[in-house]
PASEBA-1860 file (N, C-alpha, C; in nm, 3 decimals):
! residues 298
1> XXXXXXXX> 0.085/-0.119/0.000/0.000/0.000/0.000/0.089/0.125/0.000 ~ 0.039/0.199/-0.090/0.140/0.294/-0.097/0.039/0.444/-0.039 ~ 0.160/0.533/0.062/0.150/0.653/0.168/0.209/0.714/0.147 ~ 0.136/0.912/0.065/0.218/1.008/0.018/0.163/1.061/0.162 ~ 0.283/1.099/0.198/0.252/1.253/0.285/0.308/1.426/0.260 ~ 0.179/1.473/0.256/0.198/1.598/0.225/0.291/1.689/0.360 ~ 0.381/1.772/0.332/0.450/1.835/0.468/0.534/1.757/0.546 ~ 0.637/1.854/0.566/0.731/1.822/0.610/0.767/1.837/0.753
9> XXXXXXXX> 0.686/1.855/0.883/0.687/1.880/0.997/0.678/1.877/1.127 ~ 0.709/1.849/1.239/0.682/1.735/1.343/0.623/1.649/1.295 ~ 0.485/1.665/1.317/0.399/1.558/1.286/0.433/1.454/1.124 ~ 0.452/1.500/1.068/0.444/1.438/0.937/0.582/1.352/0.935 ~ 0.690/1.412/0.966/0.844/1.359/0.967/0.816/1.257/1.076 ~ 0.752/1.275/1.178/0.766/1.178/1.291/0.660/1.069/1.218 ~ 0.496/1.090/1.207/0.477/0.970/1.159/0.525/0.856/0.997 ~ 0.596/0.953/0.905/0.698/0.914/0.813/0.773/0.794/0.871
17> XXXXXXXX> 0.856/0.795/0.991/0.951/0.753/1.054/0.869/0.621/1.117 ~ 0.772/0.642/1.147/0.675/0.520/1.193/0.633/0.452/1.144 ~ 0.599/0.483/1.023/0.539/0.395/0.906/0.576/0.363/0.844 ~ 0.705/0.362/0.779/0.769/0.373/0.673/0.806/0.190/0.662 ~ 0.768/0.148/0.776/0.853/-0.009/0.732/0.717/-0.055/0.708 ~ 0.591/-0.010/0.732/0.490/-0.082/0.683/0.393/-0.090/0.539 ~ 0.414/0.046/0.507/0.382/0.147/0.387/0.461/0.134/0.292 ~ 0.456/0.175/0.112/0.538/0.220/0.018/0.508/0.418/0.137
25> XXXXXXXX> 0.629/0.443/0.140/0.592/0.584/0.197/0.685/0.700/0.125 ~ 0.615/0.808/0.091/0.686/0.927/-0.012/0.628/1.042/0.115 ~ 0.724/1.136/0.090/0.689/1.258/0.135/0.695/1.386/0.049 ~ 0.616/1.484/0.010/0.622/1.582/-0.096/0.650/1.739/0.030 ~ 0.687/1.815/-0.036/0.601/1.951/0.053/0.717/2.048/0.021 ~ 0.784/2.145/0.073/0.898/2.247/0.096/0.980/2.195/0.167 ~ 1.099/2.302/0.193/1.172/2.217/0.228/1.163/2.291/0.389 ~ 1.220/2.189/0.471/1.189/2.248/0.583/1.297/2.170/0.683
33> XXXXXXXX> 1.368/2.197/0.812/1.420/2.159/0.877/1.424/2.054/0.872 ~ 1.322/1.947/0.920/1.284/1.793/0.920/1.271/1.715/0.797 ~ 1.326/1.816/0.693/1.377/1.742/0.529/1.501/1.592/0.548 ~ 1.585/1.628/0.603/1.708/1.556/0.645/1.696/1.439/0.705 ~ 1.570/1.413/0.753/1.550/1.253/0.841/1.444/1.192/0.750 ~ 1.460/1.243/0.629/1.348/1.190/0.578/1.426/1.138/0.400 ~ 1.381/1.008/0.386/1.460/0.930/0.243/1.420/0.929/0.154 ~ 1.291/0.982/0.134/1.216/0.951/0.010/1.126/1.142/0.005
41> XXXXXXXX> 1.220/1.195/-0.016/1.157/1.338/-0.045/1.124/1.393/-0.166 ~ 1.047/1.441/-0.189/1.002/1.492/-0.293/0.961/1.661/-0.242 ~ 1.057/1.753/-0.350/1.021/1.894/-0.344/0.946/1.953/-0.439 ~ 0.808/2.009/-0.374/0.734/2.087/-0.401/0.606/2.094/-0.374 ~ 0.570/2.201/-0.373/0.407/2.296/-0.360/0.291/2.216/-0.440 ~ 0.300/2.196/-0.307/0.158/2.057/-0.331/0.017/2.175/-0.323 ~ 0.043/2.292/-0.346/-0.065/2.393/-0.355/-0.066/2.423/-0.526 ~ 0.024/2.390/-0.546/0.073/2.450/-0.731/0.023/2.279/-0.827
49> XXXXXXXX> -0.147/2.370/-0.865/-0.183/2.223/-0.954/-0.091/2.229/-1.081 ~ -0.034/2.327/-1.149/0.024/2.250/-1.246/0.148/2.148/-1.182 ~ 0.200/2.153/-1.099/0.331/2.064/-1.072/0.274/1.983/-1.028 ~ 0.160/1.956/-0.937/0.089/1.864/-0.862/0.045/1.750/-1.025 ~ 0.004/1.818/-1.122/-0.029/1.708/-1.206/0.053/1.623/-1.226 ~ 0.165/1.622/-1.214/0.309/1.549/-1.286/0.320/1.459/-1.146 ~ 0.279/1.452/-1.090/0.263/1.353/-0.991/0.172/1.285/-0.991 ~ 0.246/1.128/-0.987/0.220/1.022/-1.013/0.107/0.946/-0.823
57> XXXXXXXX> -0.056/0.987/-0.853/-0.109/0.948/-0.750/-0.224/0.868/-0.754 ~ -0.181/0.763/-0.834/-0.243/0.654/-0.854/-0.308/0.538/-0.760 ~ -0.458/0.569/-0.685/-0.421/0.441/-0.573/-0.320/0.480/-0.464 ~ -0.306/0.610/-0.427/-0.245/0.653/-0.328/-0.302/0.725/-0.215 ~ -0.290/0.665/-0.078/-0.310/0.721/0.081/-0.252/0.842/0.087 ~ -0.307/0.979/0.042/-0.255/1.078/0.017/-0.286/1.127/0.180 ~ -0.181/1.173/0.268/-0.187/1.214/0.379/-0.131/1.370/0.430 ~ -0.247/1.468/0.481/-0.230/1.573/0.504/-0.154/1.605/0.639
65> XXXXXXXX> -0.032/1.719/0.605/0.039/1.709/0.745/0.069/1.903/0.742 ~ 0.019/1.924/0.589/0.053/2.076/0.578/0.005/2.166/0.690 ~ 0.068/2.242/0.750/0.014/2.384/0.831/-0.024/2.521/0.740 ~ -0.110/2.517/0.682/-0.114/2.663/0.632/-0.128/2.775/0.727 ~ -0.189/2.741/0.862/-0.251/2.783/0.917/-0.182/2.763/1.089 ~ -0.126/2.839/1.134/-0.079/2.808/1.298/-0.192/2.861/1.406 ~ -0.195/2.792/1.531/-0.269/2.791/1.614/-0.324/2.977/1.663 ~ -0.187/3.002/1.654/-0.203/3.117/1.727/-0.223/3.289/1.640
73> XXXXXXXX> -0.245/3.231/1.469/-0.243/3.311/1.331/-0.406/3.349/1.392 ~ -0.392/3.471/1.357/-0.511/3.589/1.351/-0.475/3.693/1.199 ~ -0.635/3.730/1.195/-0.667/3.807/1.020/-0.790/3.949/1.067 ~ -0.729/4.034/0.986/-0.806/4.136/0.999/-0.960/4.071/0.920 ~ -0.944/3.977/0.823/-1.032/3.948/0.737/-1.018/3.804/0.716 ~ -1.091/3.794/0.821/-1.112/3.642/0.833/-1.197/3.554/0.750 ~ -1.306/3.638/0.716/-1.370/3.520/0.596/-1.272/3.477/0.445 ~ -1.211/3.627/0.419/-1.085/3.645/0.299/-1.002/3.516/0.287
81> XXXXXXXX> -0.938/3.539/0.429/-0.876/3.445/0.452/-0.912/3.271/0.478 ~ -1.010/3.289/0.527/-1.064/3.133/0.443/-1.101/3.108/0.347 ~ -1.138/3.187/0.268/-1.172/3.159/0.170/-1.058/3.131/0.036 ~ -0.986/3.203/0.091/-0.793/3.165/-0.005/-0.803/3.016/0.055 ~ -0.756/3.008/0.155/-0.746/2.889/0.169/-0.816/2.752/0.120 ~ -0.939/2.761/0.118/-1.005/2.679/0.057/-1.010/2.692/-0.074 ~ -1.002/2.767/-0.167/-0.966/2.796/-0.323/-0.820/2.674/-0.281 ~ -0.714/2.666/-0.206/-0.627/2.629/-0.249/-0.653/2.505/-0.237
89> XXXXXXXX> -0.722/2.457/-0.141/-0.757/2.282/-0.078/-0.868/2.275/-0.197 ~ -0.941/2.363/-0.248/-1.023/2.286/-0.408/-0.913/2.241/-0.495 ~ -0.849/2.333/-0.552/-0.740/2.310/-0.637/-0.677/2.178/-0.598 ~ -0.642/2.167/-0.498/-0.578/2.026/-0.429/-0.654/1.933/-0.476 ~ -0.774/1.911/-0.429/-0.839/1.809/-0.451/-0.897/1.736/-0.558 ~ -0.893/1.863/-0.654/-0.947/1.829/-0.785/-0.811/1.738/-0.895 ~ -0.728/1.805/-0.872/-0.628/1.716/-0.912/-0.548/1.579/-0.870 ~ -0.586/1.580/-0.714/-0.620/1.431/-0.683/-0.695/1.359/-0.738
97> XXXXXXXX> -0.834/1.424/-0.749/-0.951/1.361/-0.814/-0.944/1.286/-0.930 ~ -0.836/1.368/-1.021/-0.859/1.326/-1.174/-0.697/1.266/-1.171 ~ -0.628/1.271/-1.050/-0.528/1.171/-1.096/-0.534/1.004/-1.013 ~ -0.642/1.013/-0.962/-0.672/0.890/-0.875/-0.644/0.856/-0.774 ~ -0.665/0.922/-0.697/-0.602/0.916/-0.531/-0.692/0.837/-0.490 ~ -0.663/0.744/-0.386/-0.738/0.672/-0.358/-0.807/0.699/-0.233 ~ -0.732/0.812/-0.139/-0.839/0.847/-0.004/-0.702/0.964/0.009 ~ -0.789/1.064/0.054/-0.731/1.162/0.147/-0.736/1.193/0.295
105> XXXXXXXX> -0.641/1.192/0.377/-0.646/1.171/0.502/-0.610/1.308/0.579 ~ -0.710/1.399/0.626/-0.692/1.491/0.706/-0.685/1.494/0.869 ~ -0.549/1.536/0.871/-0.619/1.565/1.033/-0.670/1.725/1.060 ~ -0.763/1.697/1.151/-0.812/1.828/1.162/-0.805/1.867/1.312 ~ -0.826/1.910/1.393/-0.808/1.953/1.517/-0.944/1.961/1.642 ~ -0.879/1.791/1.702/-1.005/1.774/1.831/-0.931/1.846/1.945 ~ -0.851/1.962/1.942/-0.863/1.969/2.084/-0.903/2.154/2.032 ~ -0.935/2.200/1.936/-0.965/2.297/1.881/-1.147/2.320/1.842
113> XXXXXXXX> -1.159/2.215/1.780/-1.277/2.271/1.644/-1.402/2.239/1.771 ~ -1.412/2.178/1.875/-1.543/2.210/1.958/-1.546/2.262/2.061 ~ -1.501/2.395/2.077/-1.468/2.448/2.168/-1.425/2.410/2.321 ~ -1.485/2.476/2.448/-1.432/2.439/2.537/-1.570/2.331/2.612 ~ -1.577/2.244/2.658/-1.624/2.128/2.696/-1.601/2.058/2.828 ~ -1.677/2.037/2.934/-1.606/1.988/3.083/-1.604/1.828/3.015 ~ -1.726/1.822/2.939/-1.781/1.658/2.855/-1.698/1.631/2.775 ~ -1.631/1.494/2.754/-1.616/1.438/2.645/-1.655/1.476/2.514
121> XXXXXXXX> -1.596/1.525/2.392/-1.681/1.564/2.328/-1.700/1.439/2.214 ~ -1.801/1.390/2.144/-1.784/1.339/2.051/-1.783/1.354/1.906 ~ -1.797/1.302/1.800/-1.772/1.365/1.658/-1.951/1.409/1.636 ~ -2.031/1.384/1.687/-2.177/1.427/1.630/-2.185/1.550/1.733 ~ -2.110/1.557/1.775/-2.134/1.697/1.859/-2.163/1.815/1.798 ~ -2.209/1.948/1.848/-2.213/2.079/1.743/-2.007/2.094/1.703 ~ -2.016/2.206/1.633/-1.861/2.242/1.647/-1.880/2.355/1.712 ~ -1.761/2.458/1.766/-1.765/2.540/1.822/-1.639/2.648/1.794
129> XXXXXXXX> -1.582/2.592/1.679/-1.438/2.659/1.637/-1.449/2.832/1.724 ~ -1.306/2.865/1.759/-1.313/3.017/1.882/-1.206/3.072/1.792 ~ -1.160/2.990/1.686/-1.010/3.097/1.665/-1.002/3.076/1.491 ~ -0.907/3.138/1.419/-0.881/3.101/1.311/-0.849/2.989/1.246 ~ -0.754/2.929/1.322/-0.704/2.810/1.324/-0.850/2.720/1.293 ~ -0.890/2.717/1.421/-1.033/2.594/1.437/-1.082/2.641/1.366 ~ -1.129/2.717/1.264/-1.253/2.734/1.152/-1.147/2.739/1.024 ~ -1.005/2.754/1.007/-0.964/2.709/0.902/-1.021/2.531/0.883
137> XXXXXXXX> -0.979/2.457/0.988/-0.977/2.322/1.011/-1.150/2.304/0.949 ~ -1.205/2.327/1.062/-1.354/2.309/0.973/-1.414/2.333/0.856 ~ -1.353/2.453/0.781/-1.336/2.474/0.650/-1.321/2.385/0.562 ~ -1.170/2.311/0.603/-1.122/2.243/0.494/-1.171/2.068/0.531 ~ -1.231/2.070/0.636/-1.291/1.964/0.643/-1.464/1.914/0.532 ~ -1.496/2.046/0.601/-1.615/2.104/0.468/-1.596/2.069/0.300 ~ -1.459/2.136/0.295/-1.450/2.130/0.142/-1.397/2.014/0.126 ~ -1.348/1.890/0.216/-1.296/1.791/0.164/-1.422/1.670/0.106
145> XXXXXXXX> -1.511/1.741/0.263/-1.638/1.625/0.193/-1.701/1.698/0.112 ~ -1.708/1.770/0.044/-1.756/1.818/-0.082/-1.742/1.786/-0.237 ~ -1.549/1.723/-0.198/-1.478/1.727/-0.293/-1.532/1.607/-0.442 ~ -1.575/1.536/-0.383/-1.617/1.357/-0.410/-1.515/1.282/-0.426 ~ -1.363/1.297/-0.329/-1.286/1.205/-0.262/-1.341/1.118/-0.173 ~ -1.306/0.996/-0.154/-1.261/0.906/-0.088/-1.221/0.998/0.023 ~ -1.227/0.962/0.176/-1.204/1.040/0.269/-1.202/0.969/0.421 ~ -1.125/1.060/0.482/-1.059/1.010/0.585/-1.061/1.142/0.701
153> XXXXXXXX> -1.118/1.241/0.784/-1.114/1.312/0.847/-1.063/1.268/1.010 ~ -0.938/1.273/1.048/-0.890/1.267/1.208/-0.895/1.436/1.293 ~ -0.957/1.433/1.372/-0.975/1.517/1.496/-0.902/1.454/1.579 ~ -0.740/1.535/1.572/-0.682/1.486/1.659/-0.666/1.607/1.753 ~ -0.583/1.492/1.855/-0.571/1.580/2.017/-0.468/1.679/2.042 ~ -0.363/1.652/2.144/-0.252/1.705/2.172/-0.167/1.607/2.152 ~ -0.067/1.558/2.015/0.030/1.482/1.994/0.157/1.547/2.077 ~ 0.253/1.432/2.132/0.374/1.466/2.159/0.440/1.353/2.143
161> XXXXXXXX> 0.574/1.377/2.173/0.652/1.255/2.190/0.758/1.245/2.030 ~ 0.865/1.191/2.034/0.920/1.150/1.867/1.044/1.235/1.866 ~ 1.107/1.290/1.771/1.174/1.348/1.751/1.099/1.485/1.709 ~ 1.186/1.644/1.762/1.126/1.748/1.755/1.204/1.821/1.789 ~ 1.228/1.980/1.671/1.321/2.082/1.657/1.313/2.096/1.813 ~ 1.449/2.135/1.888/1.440/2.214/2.009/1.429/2.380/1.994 ~ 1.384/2.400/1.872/1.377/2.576/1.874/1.246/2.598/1.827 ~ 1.154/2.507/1.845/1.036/2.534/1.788/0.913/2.519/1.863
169> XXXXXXXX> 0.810/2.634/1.914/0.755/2.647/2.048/0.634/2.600/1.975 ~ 0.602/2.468/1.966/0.521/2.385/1.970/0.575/2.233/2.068 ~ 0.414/2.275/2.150/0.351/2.090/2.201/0.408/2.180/2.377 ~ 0.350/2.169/2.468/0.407/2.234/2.583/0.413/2.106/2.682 ~ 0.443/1.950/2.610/0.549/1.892/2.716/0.697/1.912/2.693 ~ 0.721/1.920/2.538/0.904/1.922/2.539/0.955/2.065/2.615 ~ 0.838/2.164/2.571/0.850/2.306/2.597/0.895/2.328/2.762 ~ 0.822/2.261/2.838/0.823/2.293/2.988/0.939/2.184/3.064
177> XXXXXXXX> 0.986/2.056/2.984/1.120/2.012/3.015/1.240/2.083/2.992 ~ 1.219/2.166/2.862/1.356/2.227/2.819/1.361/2.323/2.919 ~ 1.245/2.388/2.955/1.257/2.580/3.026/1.306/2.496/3.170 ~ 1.273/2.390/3.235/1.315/2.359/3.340/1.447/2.331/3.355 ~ 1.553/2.243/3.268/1.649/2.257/3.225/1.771/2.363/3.211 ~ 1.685/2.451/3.112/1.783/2.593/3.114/1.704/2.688/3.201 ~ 1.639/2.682/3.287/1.624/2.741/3.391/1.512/2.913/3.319 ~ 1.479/2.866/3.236/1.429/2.967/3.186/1.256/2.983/3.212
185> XXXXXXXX> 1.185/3.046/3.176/1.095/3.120/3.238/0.963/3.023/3.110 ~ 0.812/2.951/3.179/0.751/2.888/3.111/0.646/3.007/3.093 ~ 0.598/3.071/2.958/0.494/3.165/2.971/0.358/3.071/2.956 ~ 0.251/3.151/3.105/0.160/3.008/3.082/0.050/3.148/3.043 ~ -0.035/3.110/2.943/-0.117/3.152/2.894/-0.250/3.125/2.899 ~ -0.335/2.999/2.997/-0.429/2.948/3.009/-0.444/2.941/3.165 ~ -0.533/2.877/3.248/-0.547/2.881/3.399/-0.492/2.721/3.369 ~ -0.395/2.744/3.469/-0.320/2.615/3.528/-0.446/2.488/3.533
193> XXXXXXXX> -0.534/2.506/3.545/-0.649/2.364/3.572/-0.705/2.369/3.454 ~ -0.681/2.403/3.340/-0.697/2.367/3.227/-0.649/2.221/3.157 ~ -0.716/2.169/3.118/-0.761/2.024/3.061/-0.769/1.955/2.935 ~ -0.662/1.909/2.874/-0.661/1.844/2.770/-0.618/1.724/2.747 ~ -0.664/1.674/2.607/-0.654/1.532/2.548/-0.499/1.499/2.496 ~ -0.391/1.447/2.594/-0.273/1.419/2.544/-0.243/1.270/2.489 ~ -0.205/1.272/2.324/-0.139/1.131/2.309/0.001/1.117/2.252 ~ 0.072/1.044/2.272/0.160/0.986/2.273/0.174/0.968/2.106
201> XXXXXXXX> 0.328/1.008/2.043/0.344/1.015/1.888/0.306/0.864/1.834 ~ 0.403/0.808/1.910/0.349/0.615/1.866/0.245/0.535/1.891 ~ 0.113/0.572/2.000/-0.010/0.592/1.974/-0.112/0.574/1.895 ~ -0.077/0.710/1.857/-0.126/0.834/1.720/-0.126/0.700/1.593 ~ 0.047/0.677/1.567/0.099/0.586/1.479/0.011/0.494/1.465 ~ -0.020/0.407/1.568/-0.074/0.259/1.566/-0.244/0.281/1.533 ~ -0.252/0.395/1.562/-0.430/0.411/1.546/-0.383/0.415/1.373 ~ -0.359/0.541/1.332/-0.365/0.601/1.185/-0.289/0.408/1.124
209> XXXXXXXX> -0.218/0.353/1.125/-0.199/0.249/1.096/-0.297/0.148/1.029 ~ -0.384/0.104/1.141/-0.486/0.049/1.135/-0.648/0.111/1.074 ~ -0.593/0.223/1.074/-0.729/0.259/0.979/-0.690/0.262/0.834 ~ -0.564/0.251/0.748/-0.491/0.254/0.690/-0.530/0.128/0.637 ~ -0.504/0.023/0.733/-0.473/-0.108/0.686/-0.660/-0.135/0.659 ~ -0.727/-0.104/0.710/-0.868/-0.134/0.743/-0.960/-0.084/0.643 ~ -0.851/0.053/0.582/-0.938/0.079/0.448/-1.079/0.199/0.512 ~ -1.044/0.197/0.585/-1.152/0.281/0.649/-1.168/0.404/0.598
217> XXXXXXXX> -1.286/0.450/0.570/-1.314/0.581/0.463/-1.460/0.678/0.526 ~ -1.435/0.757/0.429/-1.584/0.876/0.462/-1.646/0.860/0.554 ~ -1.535/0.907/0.654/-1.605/0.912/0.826/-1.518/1.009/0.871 ~ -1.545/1.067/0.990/-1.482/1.143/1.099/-1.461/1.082/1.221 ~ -1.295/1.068/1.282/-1.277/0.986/1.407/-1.197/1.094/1.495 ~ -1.241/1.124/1.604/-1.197/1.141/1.696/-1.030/1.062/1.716 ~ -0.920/1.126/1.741/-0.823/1.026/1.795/-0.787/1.131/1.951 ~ -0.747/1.033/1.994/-0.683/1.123/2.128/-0.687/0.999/2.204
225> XXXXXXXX> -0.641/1.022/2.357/-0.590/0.922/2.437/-0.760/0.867/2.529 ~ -0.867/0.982/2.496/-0.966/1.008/2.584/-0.972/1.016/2.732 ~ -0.845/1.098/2.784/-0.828/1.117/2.915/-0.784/1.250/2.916 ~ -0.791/1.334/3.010/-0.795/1.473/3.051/-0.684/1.473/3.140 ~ -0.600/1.551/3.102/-0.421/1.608/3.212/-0.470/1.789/3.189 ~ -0.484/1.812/3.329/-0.456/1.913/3.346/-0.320/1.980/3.308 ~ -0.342/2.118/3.308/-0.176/2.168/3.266/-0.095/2.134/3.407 ~ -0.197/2.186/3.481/-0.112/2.154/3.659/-0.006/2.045/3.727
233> XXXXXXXX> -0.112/1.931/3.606/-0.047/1.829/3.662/0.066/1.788/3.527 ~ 0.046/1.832/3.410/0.192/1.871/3.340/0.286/1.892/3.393 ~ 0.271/2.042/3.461/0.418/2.113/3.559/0.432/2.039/3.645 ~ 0.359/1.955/3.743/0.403/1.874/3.868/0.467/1.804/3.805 ~ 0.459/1.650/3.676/0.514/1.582/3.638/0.651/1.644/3.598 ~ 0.672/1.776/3.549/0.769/1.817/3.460/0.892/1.829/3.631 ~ 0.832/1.920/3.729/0.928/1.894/3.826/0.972/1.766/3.899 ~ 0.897/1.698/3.864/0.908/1.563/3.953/1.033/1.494/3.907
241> XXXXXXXX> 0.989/1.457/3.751/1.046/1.403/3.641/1.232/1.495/3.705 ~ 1.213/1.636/3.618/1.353/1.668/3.640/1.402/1.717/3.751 ~ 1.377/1.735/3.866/1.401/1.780/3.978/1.424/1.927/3.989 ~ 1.349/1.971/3.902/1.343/2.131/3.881/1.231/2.201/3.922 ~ 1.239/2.270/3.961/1.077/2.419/3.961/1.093/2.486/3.867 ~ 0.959/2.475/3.791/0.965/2.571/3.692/0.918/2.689/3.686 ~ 0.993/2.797/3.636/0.972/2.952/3.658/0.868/2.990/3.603 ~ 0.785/3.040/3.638/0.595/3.034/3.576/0.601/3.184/3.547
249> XXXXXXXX> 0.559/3.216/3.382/0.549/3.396/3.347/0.451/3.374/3.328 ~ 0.321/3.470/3.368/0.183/3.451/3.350/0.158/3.553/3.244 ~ 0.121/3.520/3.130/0.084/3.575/2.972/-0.084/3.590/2.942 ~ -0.128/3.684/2.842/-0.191/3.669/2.774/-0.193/3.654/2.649 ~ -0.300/3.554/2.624/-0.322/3.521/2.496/-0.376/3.591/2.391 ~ -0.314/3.629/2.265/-0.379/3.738/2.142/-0.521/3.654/2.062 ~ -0.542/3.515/2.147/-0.626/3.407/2.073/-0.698/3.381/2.190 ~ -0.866/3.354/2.118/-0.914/3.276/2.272/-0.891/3.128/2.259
257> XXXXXXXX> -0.885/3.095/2.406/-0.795/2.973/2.435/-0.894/2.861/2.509 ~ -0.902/2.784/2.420/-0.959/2.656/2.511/-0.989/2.618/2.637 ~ -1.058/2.568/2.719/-1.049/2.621/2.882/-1.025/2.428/2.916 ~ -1.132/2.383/2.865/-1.103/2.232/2.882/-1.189/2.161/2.762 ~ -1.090/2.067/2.701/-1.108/1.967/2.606/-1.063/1.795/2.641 ~ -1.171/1.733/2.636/-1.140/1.569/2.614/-1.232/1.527/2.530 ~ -1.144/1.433/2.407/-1.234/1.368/2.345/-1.239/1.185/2.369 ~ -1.375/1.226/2.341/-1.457/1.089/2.320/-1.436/0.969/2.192
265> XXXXXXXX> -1.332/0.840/2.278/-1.260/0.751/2.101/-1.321/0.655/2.098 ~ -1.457/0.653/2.190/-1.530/0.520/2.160/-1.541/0.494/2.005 ~ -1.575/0.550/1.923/-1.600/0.529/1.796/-1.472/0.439/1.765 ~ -1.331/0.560/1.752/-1.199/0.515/1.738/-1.167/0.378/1.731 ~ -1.181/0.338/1.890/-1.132/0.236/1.939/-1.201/0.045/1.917 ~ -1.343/0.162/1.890/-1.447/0.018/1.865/-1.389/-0.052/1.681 ~ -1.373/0.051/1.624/-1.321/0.019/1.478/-1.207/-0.023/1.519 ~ -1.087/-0.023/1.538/-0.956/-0.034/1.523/-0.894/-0.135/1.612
273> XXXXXXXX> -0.976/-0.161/1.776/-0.985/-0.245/1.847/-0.853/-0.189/1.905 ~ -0.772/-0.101/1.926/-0.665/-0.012/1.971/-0.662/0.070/2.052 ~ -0.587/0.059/2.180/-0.611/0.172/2.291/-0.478/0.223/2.304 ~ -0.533/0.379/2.372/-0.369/0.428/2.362/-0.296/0.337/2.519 ~ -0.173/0.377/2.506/-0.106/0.224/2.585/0.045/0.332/2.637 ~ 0.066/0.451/2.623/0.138/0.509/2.681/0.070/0.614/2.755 ~ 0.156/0.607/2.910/0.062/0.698/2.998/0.136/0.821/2.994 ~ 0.017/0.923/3.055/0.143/1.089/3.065/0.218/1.097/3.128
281> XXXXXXXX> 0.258/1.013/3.257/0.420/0.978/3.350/0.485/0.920/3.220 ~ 0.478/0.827/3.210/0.578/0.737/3.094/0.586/0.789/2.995 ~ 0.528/0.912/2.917/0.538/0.909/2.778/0.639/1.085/2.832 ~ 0.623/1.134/2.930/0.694/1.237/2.993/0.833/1.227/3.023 ~ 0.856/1.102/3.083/0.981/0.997/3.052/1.084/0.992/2.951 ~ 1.007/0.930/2.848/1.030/0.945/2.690/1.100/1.094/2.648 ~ 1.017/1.177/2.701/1.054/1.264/2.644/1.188/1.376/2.709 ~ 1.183/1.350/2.828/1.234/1.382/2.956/1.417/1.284/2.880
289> XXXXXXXX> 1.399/1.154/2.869/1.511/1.096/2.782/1.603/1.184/2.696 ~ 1.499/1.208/2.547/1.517/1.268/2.493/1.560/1.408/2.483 ~ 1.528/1.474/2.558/1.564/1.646/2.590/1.690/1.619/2.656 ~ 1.695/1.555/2.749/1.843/1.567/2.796/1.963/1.512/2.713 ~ 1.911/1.413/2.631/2.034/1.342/2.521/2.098/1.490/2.476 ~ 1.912/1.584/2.420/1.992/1.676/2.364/2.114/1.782/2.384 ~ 2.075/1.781/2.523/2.127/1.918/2.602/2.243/1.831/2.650 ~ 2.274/1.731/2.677/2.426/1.708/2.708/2.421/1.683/2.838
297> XX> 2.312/1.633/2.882/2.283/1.584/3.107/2.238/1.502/3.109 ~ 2.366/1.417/3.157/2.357/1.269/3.197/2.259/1.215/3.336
END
């Protein structure tokens, strides 16, 4: 079975790296830091249909990993701006369409697109997108089932874990090991008892795997661990873990910010028969490993 992934970036380079012994696996996109761990690259603007035609996507698990769009991006003209965007995800799709893709796989954003929630949320829920980001996501979720692709929509959670730039202020477990480390200052931007859906990169892997292998199509799945970590208990783990206190700068946010999110993987889990299997001590661990390899503390 052959797995193009679009983008080159945490997420995409890390699940590349996971799949790759199970998959034919290609990666297309710009070039980007996380180009270099990756063997089978292909450069270019998977937004540009004439170059996109010359690609060969025959019967291919075409997998979305592009960011057009960052969490924390604000627009004077916000409809404008979705609406570019989706002109560009038509264009995308249509030339999938007519070159034969066999499913397109989006992730879209469950700890974003239904706002803030004490409940579990599930996929028949309303949406509640609060920011640009979350209504880009719903956008292009919109225009994907529109497209008459084959389809694959993931609402995913808070991924961490894998390999990941140390200069790049995404995911706030590597974030709050490193600041503890170099002793530097964590800006917290949400109320400490704030609540989200954390999973584990290899997880993530084994779910998207099996829906892969399962052929599974024109649905929307929830992925996430379906358990709730406060940020609070983030920072406790993060001091525990390194024997540090971490220096807390209390910020505001230019975005409104989620207050509490957990999603609901009954669906997930009933298809795939797969539970997540790394906990937030152990997968903190992992990562806690890793940060120090980098920094040189034994």
């Amino acid at each position: 079975m052959r797995a193009v992934f679009l983008g080159c970036g945490y997420l995409g380079s890390n699940l590349y790296q996971l799949l790759k012994d199970s998959f034919d696996t290609e990666m297309w996109g710009i070039d980007s830091p996380y180009v270099s761990r990756i063997d089978s690259f292909r450069l270019i603007n998977v937004f540009d249909p004439d170059a996109m035609k010359d690609m060969d996507v025959r019967d291919a698990l075409v997998i979305d990993t592009v960011a057009l769009v960052a969490n924390s991006d604000r627009s004077e003209n916000e409809a404008e701006a979705l609406d570019v965007l989706a002109e560009k995800y038509r264009a995308l799709f249509s030339v999938l369409k007519q070159g034969g893709c066999r499913r397109f796989v989006f992730f879209s954003s469950g700890g974003t697109v239904y706002g803030s929630h004490a409940r579990p949320r599930r996929e028949s829920d309303p949406l509640e997108p609060q920011t640009l980001y979350a209504r880009s996501k719903v956008r292009i979720e919109e225009e994907l089932k529109a497209s008459g692709l084959d389809y694959l929509i993931l609402r995913l959670s808070n991924p961490y874990g894998g390999y990941q730039l140390p200069n790049k202020r995404q995911g706030v477990i590597p974030i709050v090991l490193r600041k503890a480390y170099l002793d530097e200052s964590f800006q917290l931007m949400v109320n400490p008892d704030s609540i989200r859906d954390y999973i584990y990169i290899s997880d993530f892997a084994a779910q998207l795997k099996k829906l892969l292998e399962m052929d599974v199509s024109n649905t929307t799945l929830n992925v996430g661990s379906g358990k709730g970590t406060s940020l609070q208990t983030v920072i406790d783990l993060c001091e525990k873990i390194t024997g540090k206190t971490l220096r807390i700068e209390h910020m505001l946010s230019q975005v409104p910010m989620v207050q509490d999110i957990v999603l609901d993987v009954s669906k997930l889990e009933g298809i795939t028969g797969i539970h997540s299997s790394i906990s937030m001590e152990k997968g903190m661990r992992m990562e806690d490993e890793r940060i120090r390899r980098e920094l040189g503390i034994r």
